[in-house]
C-alpha angles and dihedrals in degrees: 000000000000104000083058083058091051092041092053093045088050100052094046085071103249131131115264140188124207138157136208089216095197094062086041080229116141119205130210119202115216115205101215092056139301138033142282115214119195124180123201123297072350134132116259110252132195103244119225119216119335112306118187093255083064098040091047090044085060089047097045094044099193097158111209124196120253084249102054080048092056091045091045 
């Protein structure tokens, strides 16, 4: 499963880069707390609580490189 795979990367305290590639939304994991949300061709924004893009990004657990999230 990947988002057992994503799950486990996250809580080992890296940081990780995922998308949920139906809402074409990227996701940044910061270590010291929190996520980092990034549409395409978009700014990176802090995200607040845990809005459906995020919580369908985990489920989905499709893991991105830091550089395709740069790129996003």
């Amino acid at each position: 499963m990947r988002n057992e795979n994503l799950l486990s990367e996250i809580a080992s305290g890296k940081e990780v880069y995922f998308e949920n590639s139906f809402e074409e939304t990227a996701f940044r994991n910061i270590p010291e707390g929190g996520y980092e949300a990034k549409q395409k061709k978009g700014t990176p924004y802090k995200v607040e609580g845990a809005p459906n893009k995020l919580v369908d990004a985990i489920l989905e657990g499709k893991m991105i490189s830091a550089e395709e999230y740069k790129k996003y």
